[in-house]
C-alpha positions in Angstrom: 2.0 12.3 -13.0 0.0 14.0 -10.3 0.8 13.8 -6.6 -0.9 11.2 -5.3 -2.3 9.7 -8.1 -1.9 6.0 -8.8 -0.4 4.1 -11.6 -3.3 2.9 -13.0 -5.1 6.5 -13.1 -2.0 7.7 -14.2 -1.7 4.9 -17.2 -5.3 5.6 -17.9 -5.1 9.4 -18.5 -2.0 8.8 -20.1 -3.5 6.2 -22.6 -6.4 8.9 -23.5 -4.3 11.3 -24.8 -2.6 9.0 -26.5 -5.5 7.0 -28.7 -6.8 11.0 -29.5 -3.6 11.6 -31.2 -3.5 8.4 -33.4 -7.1 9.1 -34.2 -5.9 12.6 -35.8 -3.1 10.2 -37.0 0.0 10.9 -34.8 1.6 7.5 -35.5 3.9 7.6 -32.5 6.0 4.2 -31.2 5.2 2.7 -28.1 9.1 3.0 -27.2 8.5 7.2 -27.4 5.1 6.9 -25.1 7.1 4.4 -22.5 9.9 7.5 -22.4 7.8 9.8 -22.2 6.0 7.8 -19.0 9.2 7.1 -17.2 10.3 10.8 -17.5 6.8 11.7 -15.9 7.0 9.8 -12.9 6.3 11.7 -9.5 10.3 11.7 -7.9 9.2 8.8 -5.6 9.5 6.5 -9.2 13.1 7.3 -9.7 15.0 4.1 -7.9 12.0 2.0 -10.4 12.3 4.1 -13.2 17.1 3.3 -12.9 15.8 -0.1 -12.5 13.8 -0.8 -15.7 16.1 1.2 -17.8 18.8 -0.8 -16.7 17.1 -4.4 -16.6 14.2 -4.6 -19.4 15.8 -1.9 -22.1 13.1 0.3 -23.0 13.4 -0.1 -26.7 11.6 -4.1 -26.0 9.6 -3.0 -23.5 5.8 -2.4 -24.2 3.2 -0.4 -22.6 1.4 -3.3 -20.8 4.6 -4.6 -19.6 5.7 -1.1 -17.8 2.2 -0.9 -16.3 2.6 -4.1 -14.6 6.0 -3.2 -13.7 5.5 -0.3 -12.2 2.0 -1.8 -10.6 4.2 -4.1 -8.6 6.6 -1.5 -7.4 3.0 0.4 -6.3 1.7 -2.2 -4.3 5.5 -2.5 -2.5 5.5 1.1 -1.9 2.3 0.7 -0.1 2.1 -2.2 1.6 4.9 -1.4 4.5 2.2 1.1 5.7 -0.4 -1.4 5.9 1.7 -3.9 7.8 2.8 -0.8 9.9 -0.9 0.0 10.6 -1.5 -3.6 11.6 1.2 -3.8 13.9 -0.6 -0.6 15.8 -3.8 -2.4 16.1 -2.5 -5.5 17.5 -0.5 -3.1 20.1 -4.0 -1.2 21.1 -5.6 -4.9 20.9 -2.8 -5.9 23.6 -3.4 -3.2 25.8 -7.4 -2.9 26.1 -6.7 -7.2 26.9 -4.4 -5.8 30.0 -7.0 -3.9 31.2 -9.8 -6.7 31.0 -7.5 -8.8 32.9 -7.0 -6.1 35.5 -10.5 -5.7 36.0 -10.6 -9.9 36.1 -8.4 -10.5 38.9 -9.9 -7.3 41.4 -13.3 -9.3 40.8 -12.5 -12.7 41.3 -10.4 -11.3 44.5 -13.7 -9.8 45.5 -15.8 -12.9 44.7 -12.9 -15.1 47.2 -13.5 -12.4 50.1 -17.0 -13.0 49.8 -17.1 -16.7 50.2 -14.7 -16.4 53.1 -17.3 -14.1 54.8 -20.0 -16.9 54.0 -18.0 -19.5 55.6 -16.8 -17.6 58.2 -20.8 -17.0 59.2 -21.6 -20.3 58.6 
């Protein structure tokens, strides 16, 4: 697996290679291709690739069900960033809101100066 590529390019390269060979008639098992996956993994797969090994056993497990599995583990590895992220544009949000108030009060202070000047003429 290349740095920074995704599961599912990952599964789709992967799943190229492998329907060339059967057409020149490799007849290799799905349990040798789901090995094969697990042990190319970018380092940032290991904790999933301890995990399936020890919960599914590899010899039951078939492709489509190690593409979703490790789909899922995708999105979790991704998706603290995006909450992160969010968490910085409500904090920008917050702060350009101060401001607006800021700028609020000095002109209502100025609008209550001017109506004591008006009643003070009149």
């Amino acid at each position: 697996m290349k740095p920074g590529e995704t599961i599912t390019q990952y599964f789709s390269r992967v799943m190229a290679i492998v329907n060339k060979m059967r057409v020149h008639g490799d007849a290799s098992k799905d349990v040798v291709i789901v090995e094969k996956i697990l042990r190319s993994l970018t380092p940032k797969y290991n904790f999933i690739v301890c995990f399936i090994e020890e919960s599914h056993g590899i010899d039951e497990l078939s492709l489509d069900e190690l593409q979703c599995s490790l789909l899922v583990h995708e999105q979790k590895l991704i998706q603290p960033n995006q909450v992160e992220q969010a968490f910085q544009v409500s904090t920008q949000a917050s702060r350009h809101d101060k401001s607006k108030k800021k700028k609020r009060k000095g002109y209502r202070s100025v609008q209550i100066d001017n109506n004591a000047q008006r009643k003070e003429r009149g």
